[in-house]
N, C-alpha and C positions, 0 to 999 in steps of 0.2 A: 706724615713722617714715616721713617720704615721701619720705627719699631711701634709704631703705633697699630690697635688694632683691637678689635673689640672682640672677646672670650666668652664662654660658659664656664661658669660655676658648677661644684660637683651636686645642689640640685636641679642643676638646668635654668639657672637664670643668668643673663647676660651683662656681665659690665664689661669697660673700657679701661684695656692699659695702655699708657703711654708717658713718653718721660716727663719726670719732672721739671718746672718751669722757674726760673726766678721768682715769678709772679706768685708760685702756689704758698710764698712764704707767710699769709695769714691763715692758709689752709691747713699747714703743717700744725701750726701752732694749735687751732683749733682741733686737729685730729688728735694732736697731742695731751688736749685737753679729757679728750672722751675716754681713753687709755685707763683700765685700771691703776692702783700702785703695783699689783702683781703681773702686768704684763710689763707694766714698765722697768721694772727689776729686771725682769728675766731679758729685756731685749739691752737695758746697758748695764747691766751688770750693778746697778743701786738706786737709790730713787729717784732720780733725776725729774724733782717736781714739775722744771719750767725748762724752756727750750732759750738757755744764754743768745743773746745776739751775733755772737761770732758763729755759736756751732748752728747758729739758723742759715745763716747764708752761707756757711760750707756746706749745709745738706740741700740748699735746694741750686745749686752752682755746682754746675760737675760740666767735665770735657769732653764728655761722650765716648770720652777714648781708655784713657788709664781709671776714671770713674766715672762713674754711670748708677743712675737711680730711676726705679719704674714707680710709680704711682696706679693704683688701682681704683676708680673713682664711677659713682653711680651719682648720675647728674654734675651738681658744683663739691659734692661731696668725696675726699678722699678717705678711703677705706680699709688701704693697706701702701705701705711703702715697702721697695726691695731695693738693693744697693751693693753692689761689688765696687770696689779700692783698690788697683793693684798694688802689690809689694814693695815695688820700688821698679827703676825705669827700666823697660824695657823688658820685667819679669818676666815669665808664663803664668808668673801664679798671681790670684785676687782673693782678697776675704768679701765675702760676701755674709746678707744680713740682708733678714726682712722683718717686717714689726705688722700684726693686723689687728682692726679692731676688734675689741671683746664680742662687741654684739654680730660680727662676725668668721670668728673662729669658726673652724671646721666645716668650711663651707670649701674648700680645695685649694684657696685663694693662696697660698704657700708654695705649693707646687707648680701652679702656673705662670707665677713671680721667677721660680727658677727655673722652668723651663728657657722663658725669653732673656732673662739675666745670663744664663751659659750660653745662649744663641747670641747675643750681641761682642759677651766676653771671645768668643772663637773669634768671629769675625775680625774682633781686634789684637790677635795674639796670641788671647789668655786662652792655655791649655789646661789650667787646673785651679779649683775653686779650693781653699781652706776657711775653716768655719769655728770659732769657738761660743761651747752654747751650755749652759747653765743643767746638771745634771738633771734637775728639778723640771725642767722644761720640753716634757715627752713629746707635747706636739711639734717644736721644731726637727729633734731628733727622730722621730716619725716622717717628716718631710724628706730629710734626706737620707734613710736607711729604704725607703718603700719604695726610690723612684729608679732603682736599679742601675745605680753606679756601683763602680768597686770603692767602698768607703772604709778608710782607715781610720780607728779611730784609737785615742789618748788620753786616757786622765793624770789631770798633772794639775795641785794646785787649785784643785776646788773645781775645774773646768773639763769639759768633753773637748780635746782638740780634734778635730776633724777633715781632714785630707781627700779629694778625689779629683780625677781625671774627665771633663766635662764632654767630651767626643763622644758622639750618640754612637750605643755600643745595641747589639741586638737587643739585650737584656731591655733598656732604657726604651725603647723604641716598643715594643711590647708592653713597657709599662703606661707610655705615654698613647699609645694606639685602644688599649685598656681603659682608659678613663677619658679618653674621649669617644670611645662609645656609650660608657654608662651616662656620663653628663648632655649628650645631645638624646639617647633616648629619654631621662626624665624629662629635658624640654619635650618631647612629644607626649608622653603620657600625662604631662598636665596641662596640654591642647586636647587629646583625646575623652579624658577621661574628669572634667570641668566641675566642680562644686556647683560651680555658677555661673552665667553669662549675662553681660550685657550687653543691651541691642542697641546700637547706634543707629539712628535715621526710619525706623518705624515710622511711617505718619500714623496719626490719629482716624484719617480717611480710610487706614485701609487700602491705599494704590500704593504701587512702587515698589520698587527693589528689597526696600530694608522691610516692609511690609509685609513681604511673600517669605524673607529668612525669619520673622518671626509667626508666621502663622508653619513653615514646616518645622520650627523647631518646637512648638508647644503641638500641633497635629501627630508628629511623630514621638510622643509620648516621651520625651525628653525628661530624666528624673531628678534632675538636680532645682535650682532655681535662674528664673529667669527675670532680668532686668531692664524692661526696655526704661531707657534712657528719655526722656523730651523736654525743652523747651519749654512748654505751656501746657498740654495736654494731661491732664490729670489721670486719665488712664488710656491704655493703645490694646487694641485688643481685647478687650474687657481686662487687662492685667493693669493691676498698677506701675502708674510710670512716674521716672522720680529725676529731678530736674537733674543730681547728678550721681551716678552709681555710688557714691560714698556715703550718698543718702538712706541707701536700701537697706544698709546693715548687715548687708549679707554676704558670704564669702565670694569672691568673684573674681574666679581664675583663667575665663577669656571675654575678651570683646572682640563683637562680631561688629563689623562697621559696615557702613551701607550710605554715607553723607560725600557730600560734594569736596572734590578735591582739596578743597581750600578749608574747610571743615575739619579733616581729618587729624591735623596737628592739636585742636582741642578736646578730641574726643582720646589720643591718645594720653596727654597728661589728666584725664577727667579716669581713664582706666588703669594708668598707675597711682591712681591715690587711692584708687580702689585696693589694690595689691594683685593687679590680675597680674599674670606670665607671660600671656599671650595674644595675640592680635589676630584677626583674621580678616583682611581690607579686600570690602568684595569691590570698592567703589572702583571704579576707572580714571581715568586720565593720566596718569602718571609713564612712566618710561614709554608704555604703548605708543603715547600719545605726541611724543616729539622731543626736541630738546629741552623745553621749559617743565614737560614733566618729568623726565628725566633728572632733573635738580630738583624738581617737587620728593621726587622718589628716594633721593639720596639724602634730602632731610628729612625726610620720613626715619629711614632707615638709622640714622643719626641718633632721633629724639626717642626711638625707641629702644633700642639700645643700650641708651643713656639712663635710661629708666630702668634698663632690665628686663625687657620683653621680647619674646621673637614676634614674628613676622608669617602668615601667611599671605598669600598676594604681593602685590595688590593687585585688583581686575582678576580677584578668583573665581569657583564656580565656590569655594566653602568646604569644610571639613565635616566628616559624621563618623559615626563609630556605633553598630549595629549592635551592639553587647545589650542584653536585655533590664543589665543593671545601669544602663547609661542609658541607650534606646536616643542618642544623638544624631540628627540632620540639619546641622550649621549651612547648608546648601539653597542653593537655586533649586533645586530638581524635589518637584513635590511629593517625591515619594522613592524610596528606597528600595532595592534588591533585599531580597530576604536575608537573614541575618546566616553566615557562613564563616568559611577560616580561609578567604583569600583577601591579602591587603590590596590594595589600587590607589596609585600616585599617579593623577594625572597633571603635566606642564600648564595642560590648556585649559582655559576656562569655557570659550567657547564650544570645544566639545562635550566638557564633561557632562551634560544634563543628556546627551545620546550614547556616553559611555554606559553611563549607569542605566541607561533604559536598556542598552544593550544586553547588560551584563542581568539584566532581570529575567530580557525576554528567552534568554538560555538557559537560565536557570543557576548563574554561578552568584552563590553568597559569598558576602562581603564581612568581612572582619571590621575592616577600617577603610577611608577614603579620604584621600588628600586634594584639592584640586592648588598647585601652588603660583597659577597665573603667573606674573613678571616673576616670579622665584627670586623676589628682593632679599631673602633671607632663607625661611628654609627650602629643602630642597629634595631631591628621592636620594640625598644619601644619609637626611635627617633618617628618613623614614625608613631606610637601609637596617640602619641603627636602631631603631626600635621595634621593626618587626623580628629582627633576630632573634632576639629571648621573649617577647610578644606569645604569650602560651594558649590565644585564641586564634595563631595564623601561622599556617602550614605553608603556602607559598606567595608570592607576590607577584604582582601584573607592573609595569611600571609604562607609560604612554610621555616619550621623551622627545622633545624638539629638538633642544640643545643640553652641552654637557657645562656646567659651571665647574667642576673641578674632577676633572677626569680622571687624571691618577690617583684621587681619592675613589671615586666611583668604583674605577678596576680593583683596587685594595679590598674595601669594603666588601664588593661584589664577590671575589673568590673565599672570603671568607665568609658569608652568608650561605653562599651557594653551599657548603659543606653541611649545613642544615639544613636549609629550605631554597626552594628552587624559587629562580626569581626568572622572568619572560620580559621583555623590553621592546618594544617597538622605536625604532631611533633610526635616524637620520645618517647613512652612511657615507655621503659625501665630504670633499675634502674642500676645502678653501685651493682655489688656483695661485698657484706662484707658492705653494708653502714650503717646499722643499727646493727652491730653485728646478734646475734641470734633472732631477733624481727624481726614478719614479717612486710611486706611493702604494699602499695597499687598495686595491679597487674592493667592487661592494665586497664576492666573495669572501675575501681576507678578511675585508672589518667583519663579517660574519663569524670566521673561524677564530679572528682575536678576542669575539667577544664570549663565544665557546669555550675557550682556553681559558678566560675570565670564569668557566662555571655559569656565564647569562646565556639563557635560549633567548638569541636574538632571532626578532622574527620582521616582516616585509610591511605587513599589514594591519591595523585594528583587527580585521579578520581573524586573520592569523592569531595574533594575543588572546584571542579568546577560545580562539579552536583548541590551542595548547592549555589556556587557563581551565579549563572546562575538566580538560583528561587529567592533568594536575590533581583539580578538587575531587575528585571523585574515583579514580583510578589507581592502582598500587604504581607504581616504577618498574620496568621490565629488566627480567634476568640477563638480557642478552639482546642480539641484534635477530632472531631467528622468530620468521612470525608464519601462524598456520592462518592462510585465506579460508575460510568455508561461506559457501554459496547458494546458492540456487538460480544462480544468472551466469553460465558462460563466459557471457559477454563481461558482465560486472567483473566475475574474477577474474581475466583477463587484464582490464584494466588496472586491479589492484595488485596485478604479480608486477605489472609493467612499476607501477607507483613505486611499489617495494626497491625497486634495484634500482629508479630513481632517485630514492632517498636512503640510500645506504643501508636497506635492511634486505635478508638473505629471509628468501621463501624458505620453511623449513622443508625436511626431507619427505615426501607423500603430499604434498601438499600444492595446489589449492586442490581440497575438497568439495566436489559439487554434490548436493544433494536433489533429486528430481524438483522442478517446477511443481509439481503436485503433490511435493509431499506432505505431510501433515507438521503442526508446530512439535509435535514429539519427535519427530525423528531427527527436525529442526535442532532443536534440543541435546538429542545425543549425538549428534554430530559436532555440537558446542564442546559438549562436556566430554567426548573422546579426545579435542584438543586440549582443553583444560587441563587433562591431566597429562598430557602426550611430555616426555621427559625432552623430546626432541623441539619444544615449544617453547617461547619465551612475554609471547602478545598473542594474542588474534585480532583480524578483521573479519567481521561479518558484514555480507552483504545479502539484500532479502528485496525482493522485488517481487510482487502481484504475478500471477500468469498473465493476468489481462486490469490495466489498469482499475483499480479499486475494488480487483476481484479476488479475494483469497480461494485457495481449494475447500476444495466441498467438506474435508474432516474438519469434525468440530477443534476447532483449538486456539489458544492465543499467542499469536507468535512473539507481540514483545515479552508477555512475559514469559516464553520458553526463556527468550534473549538474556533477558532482566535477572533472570533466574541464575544462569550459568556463568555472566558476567561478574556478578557479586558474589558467588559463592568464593570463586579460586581467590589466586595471588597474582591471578597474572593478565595488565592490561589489559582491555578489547576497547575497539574503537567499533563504529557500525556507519553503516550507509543500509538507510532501513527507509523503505515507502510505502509502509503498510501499515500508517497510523505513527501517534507518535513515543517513541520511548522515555520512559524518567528523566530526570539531569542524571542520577547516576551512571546510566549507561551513554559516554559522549556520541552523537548521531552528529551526521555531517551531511549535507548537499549532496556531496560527489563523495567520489571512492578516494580521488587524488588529494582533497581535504583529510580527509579520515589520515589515509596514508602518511602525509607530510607530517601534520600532527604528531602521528606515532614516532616520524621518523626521527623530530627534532629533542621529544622525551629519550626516545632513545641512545640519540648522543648525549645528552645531558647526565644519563644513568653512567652511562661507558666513563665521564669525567671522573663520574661523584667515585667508580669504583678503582679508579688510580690513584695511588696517591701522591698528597703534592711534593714537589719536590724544593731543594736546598739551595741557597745561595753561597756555595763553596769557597774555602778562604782560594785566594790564587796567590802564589808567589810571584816575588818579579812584581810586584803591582808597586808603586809612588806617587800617588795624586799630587804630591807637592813638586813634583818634576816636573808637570804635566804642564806647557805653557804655549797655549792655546794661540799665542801672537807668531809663533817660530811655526817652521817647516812641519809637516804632517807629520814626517819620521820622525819627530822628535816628543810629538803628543803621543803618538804609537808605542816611543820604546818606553816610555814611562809606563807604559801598562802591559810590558813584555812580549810587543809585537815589533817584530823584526820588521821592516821595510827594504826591500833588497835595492843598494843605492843607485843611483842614475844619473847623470850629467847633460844638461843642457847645450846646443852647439847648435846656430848658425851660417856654420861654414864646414868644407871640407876638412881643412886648415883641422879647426876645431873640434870635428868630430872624430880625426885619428888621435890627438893628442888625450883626449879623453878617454878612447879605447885603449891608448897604451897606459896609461895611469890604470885604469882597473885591471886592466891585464885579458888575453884573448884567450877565449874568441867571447865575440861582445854581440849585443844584438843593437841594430838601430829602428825608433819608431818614428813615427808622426808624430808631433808635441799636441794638436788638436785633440781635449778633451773627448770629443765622441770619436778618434781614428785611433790613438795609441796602445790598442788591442785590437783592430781586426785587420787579421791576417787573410781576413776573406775579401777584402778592397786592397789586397797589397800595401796595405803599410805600414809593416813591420817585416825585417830583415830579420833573419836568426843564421845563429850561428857561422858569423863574419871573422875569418881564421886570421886577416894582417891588413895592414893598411892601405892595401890595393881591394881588399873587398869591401873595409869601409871608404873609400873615397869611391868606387862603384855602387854602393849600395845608397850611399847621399844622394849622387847626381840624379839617382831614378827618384828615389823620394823627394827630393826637393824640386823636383819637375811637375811631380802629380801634387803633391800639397804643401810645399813652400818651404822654405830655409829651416826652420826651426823646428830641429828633430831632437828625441833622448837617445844618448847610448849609456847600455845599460851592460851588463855581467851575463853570458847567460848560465840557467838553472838547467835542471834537470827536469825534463817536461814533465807533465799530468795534468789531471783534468780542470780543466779551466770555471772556476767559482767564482761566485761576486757577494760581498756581504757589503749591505747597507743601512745606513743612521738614516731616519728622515724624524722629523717632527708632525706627528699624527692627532688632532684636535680632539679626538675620542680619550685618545689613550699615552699622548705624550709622546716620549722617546721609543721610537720601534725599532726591530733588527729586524732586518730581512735576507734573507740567504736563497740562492737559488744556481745554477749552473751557466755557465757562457755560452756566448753562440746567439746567432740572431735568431734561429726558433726559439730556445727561451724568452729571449725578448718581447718578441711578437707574442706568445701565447701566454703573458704571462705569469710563466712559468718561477714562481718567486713565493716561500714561505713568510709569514713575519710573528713578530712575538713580542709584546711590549717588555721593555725593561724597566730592569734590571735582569736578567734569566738567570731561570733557576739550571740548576743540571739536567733535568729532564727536558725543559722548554729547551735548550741550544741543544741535546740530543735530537728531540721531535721535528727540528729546524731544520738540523744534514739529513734526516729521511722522509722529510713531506713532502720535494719539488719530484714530480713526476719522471722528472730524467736522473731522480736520486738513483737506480740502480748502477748507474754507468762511474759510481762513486764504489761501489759495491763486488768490481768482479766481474761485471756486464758482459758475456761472451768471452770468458777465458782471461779478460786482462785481470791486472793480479789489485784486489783491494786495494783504496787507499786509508791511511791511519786517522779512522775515524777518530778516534779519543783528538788528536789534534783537531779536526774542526772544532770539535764539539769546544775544547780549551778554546782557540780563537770568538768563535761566537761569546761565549764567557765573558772575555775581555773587553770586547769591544761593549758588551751589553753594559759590566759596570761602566767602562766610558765613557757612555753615553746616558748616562743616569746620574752622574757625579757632575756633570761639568754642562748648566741649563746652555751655555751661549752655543753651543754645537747643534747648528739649526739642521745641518747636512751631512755625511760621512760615506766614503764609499773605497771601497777595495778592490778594485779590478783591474787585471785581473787577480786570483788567487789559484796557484798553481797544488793544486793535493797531491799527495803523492804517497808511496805507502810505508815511506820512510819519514812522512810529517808534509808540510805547506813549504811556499816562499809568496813571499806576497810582493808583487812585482808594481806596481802602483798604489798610492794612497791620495784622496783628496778628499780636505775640508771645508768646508762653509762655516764662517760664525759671524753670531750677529748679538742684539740685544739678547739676552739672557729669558731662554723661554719659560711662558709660565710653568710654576711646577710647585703650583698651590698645594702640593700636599707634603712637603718636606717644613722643616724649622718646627718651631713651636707651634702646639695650638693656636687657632685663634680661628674665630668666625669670617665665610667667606664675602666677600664686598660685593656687590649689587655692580 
C-alpha cells in the first residue's frame, strides 16, 4: 500500500507502519488493554476503561481520505496508533492524535506517526493539523514543539489547544533529516559494536561457510560473547553450542547466519527471541540467484523487519570493526587489516576478501567494514550515517555497484563530506533510453557531479586506495600549487607533465632536481626547503637508484631522509620512491602519474571543503499549484516565472501569414522538427520576416527542404544562444545541465550539470563552467550578458524539476542571453510515471 512502510526507531530498531485495517479490531482492543489508566487519560481526556463497540469500529474504519489512521506494529502486535479527522467537508484543517504504548514510550514512535500522518493528510487537501492535548502530558507536547513546525498554541479550559501548518518548511526538514541520522546510525553501532553474536550454520566438523565465520570471529580475538547455535551438536568449535540462542542466556545483539536459503526464516525468528537488532546473512541464493530468490529475499526482508532487525546481505562477505575493545571479524576473510580510522563499505561480497587483503598489503587501517552483498536492507548511506559522528574514523572508502537511493546518497554525501572525506568507486553509466532524445551527463560530468557532492569519485579499486592511503596518513593540501623534487630528470618531467594533467599548478622554482649522486642529506633538505617554501602547498617526491638497486656511495638512508620530512610539515607528499620500501605513512605509488592523480583528486576535494556551501534562495513569481504538467510547456514554465516567448504552429502559406499578423512583424519562421527549429546552420529558420510577402517566401523554401509544418514566432533581440536541460540521472536524480548553442558545443560536449534542487552557488558555477562560457562574458569586445539572469533561470528550472518527480525530460533551446536579461524562444517536455525520488516524504526504510 503507499503508505505503507517499514521505519527505525529513535534506537535503531525497525518496525512497520501501515494503515489500519477492519480486521485489527481485536488488536486494538487488546492494545487497548496493555495501556496504562495514565496513558489512557491523557490520550481521551478520562478513563475510558474498555473500548464500547461503536467507538471500535469507527476507529478501525476510516476512508483514507477525510480520516485516516496508522498503526505501528512489530509482528501481530500493535504498538502505537495515529489518526487525523478532518474538520468538516472539504476543510484544510484535521485533528489529529496518537496513543503509544507504555512499554514503549520514548522510543520516537510519536514523531514518525506524524511524520506520515501530515504526508498522507497534504496529499488529501489537509494543509493544517490542530491538536488538543492534556497540559500534564509533556511527552505529546514535546512531539509537536521539537519537530519544527510554526506551532501555536492555547490554553482554554483545562487544555493546550494546538494549531500548525503541516508543509515541509526548512526548519521541519532539518528536523526530520536530524533524526534519521541518529536513528540509522544507532542501527549500526549495535551491528558494530555486538554484546553478543550468534552463529548460525557452524558445523560441528569444522568444514563450511558458517565454520570459517566462527573460527575468524573467535581467532580474531572478538570480546563480547559468542553463540554458535546447532541442532545436535553439543559443542562447535570447542564453544558451547545451544540448540537455540534464547538458550545461552546471554545478551545477543547480532546473528551471523551461514544456513541454507530455506533455513534462514528460522534462524531469523530463533534471533529475535533472542533480542538481537541485527542480522548479517552471509548465505546465498536469494535475489542473486533469480526470480524465486528474489521472493525468497523479500520475505526475508519482511520477517525481519517485523521483528525489528536490520539486514546485512544477504550473499555478504560480513561485517568487522577493528576497535580493540571489540577486536570484531564477522567475515569470510581470515584476517584483518590492521586496526586504523578509515571506514570501508563494500557492495560486493565477492570482492571483499581481496579488498581487504588489499587494504592490508598497503598498509591502510581499518576502523570498520561492511560488506552489504544484495544490500536487502542496509546500505553505504546507513553507513554514511554512522561514520559521520563515528570518533574512531576520519574518512571513508565506499566500493559501489549500484545506488539504492541516490538523492539520499548525494544529501548525505555533501553533508559528511564537510567533515570527513569520503572516496567512492561507482559506476558512471547511464541506462539507454532514460532521458528519451536529450543528452545526459557522460563519465566526466558524473565525476564533477559527484565532486560537487564533496565525494572523490574515482575510476578504479586502484585508484580508491591510492587516494585512501594519502587520506589516512597525510594532512589536506593548502592550495593547488605543488613543489616536484627529484633526482630523475626524466621522473620529474613526468610528474610536471601529471601535474597540469590533473589540475595542479607546478609551484614557482620548481621541479627541483637534486644530482643522481647525491647523498640522502641533501635528499633531505631539498624536502625540507619545500616544506617550508610559502610558495608550496604539496610535494611530490621522486628518488630513483643511479643504477638499479644501486644507491650512492654516501652512507645514508634515504627513506628515512623522506619519512623524516614528510611527517614533520603540514603539508601533503606523495612519493614515487625505488630505493626500497617506505612507511604507510609516507603514500609511495608505482608511477609518478599515480602519485600525481592521487594528489590531484585530494586536491579538488580540499578546494570544495574550502568554499562554502551555498543556499536554496526564496524565488518570487514561483506557484507549484499552477504548475500542470498535462497543458503546454509555457504554461509549466510561467508557473515558476519563466517566460516562454509565444509561437504558432502552420501548415500552410495561408496559415503562416495569418499568424505572423496576429503577433505582429517582423516574425521569424522555423522548422517544427524537434532536432531543426534552431539551426540556422541547415537553413531552417528564417529571421527577421518584415510582411507577408517575406513569410509566404520564407514558407515556400522551408517547406521544400523540410515539409509543411513550420513555427512563427515574434522576433527578439538576438544574443548568445544557450540550452538548459532536465534529464533524469540514476546516480543523482533530477540534473540541470547548461551549456551554450551551436553544433561544436554539441559535438564536444560541451555541457555543465548539477543535481537539484540548486543552490545559488551551483546555477552560478553552471553559467561559468562550459568552456565557451567566456563568449557569455564579453569575449572580444562584445558587451556581457546579465549574468544574475541566468543564474535566476537555472534556479527556476532546478526547483522545477525537484518538485514535480513525473518530468522525466526538460529542455530550453534555444535560450537567447542578452545583457538586458534572456528570452527563451522554445520549451519542451517529457513526462511520464513519476520518477523515483526515495528520498522526499516521510522517513521510512528503503525496500529491497
Amino acid at each position: 500500500m503507499e503508505h505503507e512502510a517499514d521505519v527505525l526507531l529513535s534506537d535503531g530498531s525497525a518496525v512497520h507502519l501501515r494503515p489500519i485495517r477492519p480486521g485489527d479490531a481485536a488488536a486494538i482492543v487488546e492494545f487497548h488493554s496493555r495501556m496504562s489508566d495514565r496513558t489512557r487519560y491523557l490520550r481521551y481526556f478520562s478513563p475510558y476503561p474498555r473500548i464500547p463497540e461503536r467507538d471500535l469500529e469507527r476507529f478501525v474504519n476510516v476512508d483514507h481520505h477525510d480520516r485516516e489512521a496508522f498503526v505501528i506494529v512489530s509482528g501481530p502486535r500493535i504498538m502505537a496508533v495515529g489518526r487525523y479527522e478532518r474538520l468538516g467537508p472539504e476543510s484544510p484543517e484535521a485533528e489529529v492524535a496518537f496513543v503509544v504504548e507504555d512499554a514503549h514510550q520514548g522510543r520516537g514512535i510519536g514523531s514518525v506517526l506524524l511524520e506520515h500522518l501530515a504526508d498522507a493528510a497534504q496529499r488529501n487537501g489537509i494543509s493544517r493539523f490542530v491538536a488538543e492535548v492534556l497540559p500534564q502530558n509533556h511527552g505529546m507536547l514535546r512531539v509537536f514543539s521539537d519537530f519544527g513546525y510554526q506551532v501555536r498554541r492555547k490554553y482554554a479550559d483545562g487544555v493546550v489547544h494546538l494549531s500548525f501548518p503541516i508543509a515541509p518548511t526548512e526548519k521541519s526538514r532539518e528536523v526530520q533529516e536530524d533524526r534519521e541520522q541518529r536513528t540509522e546510525a544507532r542501527s549500526i553501532a549495535r551491528l558494530l559494536h555486538p554484546r553478543g553474536i550468534a552463529v548460525y550454520g557452524a558445523s560441528a566438523s569444522g568444514q563450511g561457510i558458517g565454520a570459517a565465520l566462527l573460527a575468524h570471529l573467535r581467532d580474531g580475538g572478538y570480546t563480547g560473547t559468542v553463540v554458535p547455535v546447532h541442532r545436535r551438536a553439543e559443542r562447535v568449535a570447542g564453544l558451547r553450542a545451544y540448540r537455540s540462542a534464547v538458550d545461552a542466556g546471554a545478551a545477543v545483539d547480532v546473528a551471523l547466519i551461514a544456513v541454507p536459503p530455506e533455513g534462514v526464516g528460522s534462524a531469523v525468528t530463533d534471533a529475535a527471541a533472542a533480542g538481537a537488532g541485527s542480522l548479517v546473512v552471509v548465505s546465498a541464493g536469494f535475489a542473486e540467484a533469480g526470480p524465486a530468490g528474489a521472493l525468497a529475499q523479500r520475505a526475508l526482508i519482511d520477517a525481519a523487519h517485523a521483528a525489528g532487525l536490520r539486514i546485512v546481505g544477504p550473499n555478504c562477505l560480513g561485517v568487522a570493526n577493528t576497535d580493540p575493545s571489540v577486536r570484531l571479524n564477522a567475515t569470510l576473510a581470515p584476517r584483518l587489516p590492521a586496526a586504523g580510522r578509515v571506514g570501508f563499505f563494500s557492495q560486493s561480497g565477492a570482492l571483499g576478501v581481496a579488498l581487504l587483503a588489499e587494504a592490508e598489503r598497503r598498509g591502510l587501517g581499518l576502523s570498520s567494514f561492511v560488506s552489504a552483498g544484495n544490500r536487502a536492507d542496509v546500505s553505504g548511506n546507513d553507513l554514511l550515517q554512522y561514520w559521520q559522528d563515528d570518533p574512531g574514523t576520519d574518512a571513508v572508502l565506499l566500493y559501489l555497484e549500484t545506488f539504492g537511493n541516490p538523492r539520499k546518497f548525494a544529501r548525505i554525501a555533501r553533508r559528511m563530506s564537510r567533515v570527513k572525506p569520503v572516496v567512492a568507486v561507482a559506476s558512471a553509466t547511464r541506462p539507454p533510453g532514460l532521458a528519451g532524445d536529450l543528452p545526459g551527463p557522460d563519465t566526466r560530468a558524473v565525476t564533477a557531479l559527484f565532486a560537487r557532492s564533496g565525494v572523490i569519485r574515482v575510476d578504479t579499486v586502484a585508484e580508491l586506495f591510492d587516494v585512501g592511503v594519502l587520506l589516512a596518513h597525510q594532512p589536506l593540501p593548502g592550495g593547488r600549487r605543488v613543489a616536484v623534487v627529484g633526482n630523475s630528470s626524466a621522473l620529474s618531467g613526468l610528474a610536471v607533465a601529471a601535474c597540469r594533467a590533473n589540475g595542479l599548478i607546478v609551484a614557482e622554482g620548481y621541479p627541483h632536481h637534486i644530482s643522481p649522486q647525491a647523498g640522502a642529506h641533501d635528499f633531505a633538505d631539498a624536502l625540507a626547503d619545500a616544506a617550508v617554501d610559502k610558495r608550496v602547498d604539496a610535494m611530490v617526491a621522486v628518488f630513483a637508484p643511479p643504477l638499479p638497486g644501486q644507491l650512492p656511495d654516501e652512507d645514508g638512508d634515504f627513506a628515512a631522509a623522506l619519512s623524516s620530512v614528510a611527517l614533520a610539515g603540514e603539508k601533503p607528499t606523495v612519493a614515487m620512491f625505488l630505493a626500497g620500501r617506505l612507511p604507510p605513512t609516507v603514500p609511495s605509488y608505482p608511477s609518478v602519474e599515480e602519485a600525481v592523480r592521487a594528489l590531484g583528486r585530494v586536491a579538488t576535494y580540499a578546494d570544495w571543503l574550502r568554499r562554502p556551501p551555498g543556499v536554496l534562495p526564496v524565488l518570487p513569481d514561483v506557484d507549484p499549484g499552477a504548475a500542470g504538467l498535462d497543458g503546454p510547456p509555457s504554461e509549466l514554465l510561467a508557473a515558476y516565472g519563466i517566460r516562454v516567448e509565444p509561437s504558432t504552429s502552420a501548415t500552410s502559406a495561408t496559415e503562416a501569414v495569418a499568424a505572423a499578423g496576429a503577433l505582429g512583424y517582423p516574425v521569424a519562421l522555423k522548422a517544427a522538427g524537434g532536432s531543426l527549429r534552431h539551426r540556422i546552420d541547415l537553413g531552417a529558420v528564417r529571421l527577421a520576416l518584415a510582411d507577408a510577402d517575406d513569410v509566404r517566401a520564407a514558407y515556400a523554401e522551408l517547406a521544400a527542404a523540410f515539409g509543411p509544418h513550420v513555427l512563427v514566432q515574434s522576433m527578439v533581440a538576438p544574443g548568445v544562444a544557450c540550452t538548459v536541460d532536465v534529464v533524469e540521472d540514476p546516480a543523482f536524480g533530477p540534473v540541470v545541465g547548461f551549456g551554450l548553442g551551436g553544433v561544436a558545443s554539441e559535438l564536444l560536449g560541451d555541457r555543465a550539470w548539477r543535481a537539484a534542487p540548486l543552490t545559488d552557488r551551483a546555477a552560478a558555477a553552471l553559467v561559468d563552467e562550459p568552456r565557451a562560457a567566456p563568449l557569455l562574458h564579453g569575449y572580444r569586445g562584445s558587451q556581457p550578458v546579465d549574468r544574475a539572469a541566468l543564474v535566476d533561470l537555472l534556479l527556476r528550472v532546478g526547483r522545477l524539476a525537484d518538485e514535480h518527480p513525473r518530468i522525466r525530460a526538460l529542455s530550453l533551446n534555444p535560450v537567447l542571453a542578452r545583457p538586458d536579461g534572456y528570452a527563451v524562444l522554445h520549451a519542451s517536455v517529457e513526462t511520464g510515471e513519476a520518477g523515483v525520488r526515495p528520498d522526499t516524504g516521510p522517513r521510512r526504510l528503503r525496500s529491497a
